[in-house]
C-alpha positions as CSV (number, residue, x, y, z in Angstrom):
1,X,76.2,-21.3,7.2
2,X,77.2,-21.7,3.6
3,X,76.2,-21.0,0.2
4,X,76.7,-20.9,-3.5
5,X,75.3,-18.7,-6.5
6,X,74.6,-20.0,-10.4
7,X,74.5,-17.8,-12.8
8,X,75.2,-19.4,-15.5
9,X,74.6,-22.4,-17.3
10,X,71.2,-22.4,-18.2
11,X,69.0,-20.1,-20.6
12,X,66.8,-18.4,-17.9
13,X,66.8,-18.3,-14.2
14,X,65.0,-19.2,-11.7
15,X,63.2,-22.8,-13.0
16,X,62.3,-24.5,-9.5
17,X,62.6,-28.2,-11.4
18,X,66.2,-27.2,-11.9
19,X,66.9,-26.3,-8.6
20,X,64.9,-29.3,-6.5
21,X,67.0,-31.3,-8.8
22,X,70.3,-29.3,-7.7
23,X,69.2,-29.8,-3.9
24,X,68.7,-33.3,-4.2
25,X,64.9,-32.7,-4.0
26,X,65.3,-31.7,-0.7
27,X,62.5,-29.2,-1.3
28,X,60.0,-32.1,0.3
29,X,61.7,-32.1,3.7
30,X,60.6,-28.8,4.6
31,X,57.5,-26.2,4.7
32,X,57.9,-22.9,2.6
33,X,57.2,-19.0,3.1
34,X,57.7,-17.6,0.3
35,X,57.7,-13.8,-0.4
36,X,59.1,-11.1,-2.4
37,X,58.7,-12.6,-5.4
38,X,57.5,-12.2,-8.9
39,X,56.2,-14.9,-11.4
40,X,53.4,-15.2,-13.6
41,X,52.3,-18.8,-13.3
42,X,49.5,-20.1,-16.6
43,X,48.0,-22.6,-14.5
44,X,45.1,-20.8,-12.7
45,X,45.3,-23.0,-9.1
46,X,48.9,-21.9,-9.1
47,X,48.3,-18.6,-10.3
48,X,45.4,-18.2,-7.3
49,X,47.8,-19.6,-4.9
50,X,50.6,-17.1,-5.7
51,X,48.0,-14.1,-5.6
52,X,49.0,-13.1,-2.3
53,X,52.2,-11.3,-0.8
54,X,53.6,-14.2,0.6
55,X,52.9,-18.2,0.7
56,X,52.8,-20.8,3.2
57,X,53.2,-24.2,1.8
58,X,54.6,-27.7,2.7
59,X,57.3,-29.1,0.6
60,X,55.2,-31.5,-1.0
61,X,52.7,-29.3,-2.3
62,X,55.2,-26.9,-3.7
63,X,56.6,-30.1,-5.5
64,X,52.8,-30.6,-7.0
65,X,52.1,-27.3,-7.8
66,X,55.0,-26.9,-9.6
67,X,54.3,-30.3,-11.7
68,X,51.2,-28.2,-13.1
69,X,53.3,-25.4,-13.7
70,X,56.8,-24.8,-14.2
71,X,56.8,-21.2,-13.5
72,X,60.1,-19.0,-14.2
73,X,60.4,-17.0,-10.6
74,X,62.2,-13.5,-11.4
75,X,62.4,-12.6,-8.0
76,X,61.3,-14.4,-5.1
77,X,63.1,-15.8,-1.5
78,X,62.1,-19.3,-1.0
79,X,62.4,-20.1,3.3
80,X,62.5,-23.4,3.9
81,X,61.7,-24.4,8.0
82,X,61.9,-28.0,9.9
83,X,58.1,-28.8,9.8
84,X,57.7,-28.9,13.1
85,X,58.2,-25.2,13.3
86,X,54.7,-23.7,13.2
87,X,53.3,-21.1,10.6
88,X,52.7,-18.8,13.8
89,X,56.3,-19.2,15.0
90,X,57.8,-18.4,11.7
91,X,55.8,-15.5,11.2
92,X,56.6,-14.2,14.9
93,X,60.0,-14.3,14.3
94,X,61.5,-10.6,13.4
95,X,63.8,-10.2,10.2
96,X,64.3,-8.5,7.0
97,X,64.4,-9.6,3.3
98,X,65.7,-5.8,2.4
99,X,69.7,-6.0,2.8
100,X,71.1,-8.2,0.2
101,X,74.3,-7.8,2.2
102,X,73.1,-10.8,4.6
103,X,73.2,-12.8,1.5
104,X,76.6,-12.2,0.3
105,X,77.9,-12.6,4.0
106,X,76.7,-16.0,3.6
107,X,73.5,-15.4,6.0
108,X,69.9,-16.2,5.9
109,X,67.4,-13.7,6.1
110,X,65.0,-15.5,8.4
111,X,67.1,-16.9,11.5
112,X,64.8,-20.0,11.9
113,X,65.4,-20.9,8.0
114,X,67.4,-24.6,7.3
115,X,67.9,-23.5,3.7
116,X,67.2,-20.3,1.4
117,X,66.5,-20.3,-2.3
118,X,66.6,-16.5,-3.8
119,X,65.5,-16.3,-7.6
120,X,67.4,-13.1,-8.1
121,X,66.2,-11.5,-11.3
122,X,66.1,-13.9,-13.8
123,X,70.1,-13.6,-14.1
124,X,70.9,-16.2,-10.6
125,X,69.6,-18.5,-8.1
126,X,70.8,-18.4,-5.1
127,X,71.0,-21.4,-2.4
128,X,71.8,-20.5,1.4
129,X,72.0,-23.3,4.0
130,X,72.8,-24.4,7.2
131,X,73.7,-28.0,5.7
132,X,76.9,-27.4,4.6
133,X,77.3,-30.9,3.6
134,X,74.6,-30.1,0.6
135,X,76.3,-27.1,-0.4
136,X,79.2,-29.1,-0.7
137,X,77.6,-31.4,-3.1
138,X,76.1,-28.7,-4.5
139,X,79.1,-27.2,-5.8
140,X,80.7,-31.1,-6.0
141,X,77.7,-31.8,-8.6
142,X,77.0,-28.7,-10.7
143,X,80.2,-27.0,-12.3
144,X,78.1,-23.6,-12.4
145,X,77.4,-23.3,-8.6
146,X,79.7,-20.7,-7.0
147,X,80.6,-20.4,-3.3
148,X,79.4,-17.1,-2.2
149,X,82.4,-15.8,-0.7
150,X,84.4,-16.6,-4.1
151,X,81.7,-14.7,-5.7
152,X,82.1,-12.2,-3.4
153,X,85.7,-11.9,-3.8
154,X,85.4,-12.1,-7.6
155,X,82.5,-10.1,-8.6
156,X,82.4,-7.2,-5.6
């Protein structure tokens, strides 16, 4: 498991165009829960989808809604799950989204996860996964994405 953070670079954190473009539009591959998050979409089907505590959504869809909306996501963990994983078995699955410390170790809150997205307060994104090979180009491609542990070591 591997990640990176970016902090910098752009005006304003977390655009999710920027960061389907940093993952090599990866996004599509998978199906999304997403929780804990904050953004205040204008578009009013986006707005009614994100009205809830936490979203289920297929990687295409999130491509689309986001095509009517480029939302800024102040807070928010993005999952994203094989699609053959169910919505039932994801949301059976026990783990926690409260102790950052997972994060900075370099581990994904939910254990059945292939890659985490974390919108972190407007000031980072985020990007766990267990593709190390993309976090490799990840770093490789933007000269703004941090490994985590350098971070770590760095900033903690």
């Amino acid at each position: 498991m591997s990640g990176v953070i970016i902090n910098k670079g752009y005006e304003y954190f977390t655009y999710l165009e920027d960061v389907f473009d940093i993952i090599s539009n990866k996004q599509v591959d998978f199906n999304w829960l997403i929780e804990s998050y904050e953004c205040y979409p204008e578009n009013e089907k986006v707005a009614n989808i994100f009205n809830s505590d936490t979203v289920f959504i297929s990687g295409k869809d999130l491509t689309e809604l986001n095509k009517l909306d480029e939302t800024q996501w102040i807070w928010g963990i993005f999952h994203g799950f094989n699609r053959n994983i169910s919505e039932e078995q994801i949301k059976q699955e026990k783990y926690e989204t409260n102790n950052i410390d997972l994060v900075w170790d370099g581990n994904m809150f939910h254990p059945l996860a292939e890659i985490e997205i974390i919108a972190w307060d407007s000031s980072a994104t985020i990007i766990l996964s267990k593709d190390s090979l993309l976090i490799k180009k990840i770093i490789e491609n933007n000269e703004n994405a941090v490994e985590l542990s350098a971070f770590k070591k760095n900033n903690m």
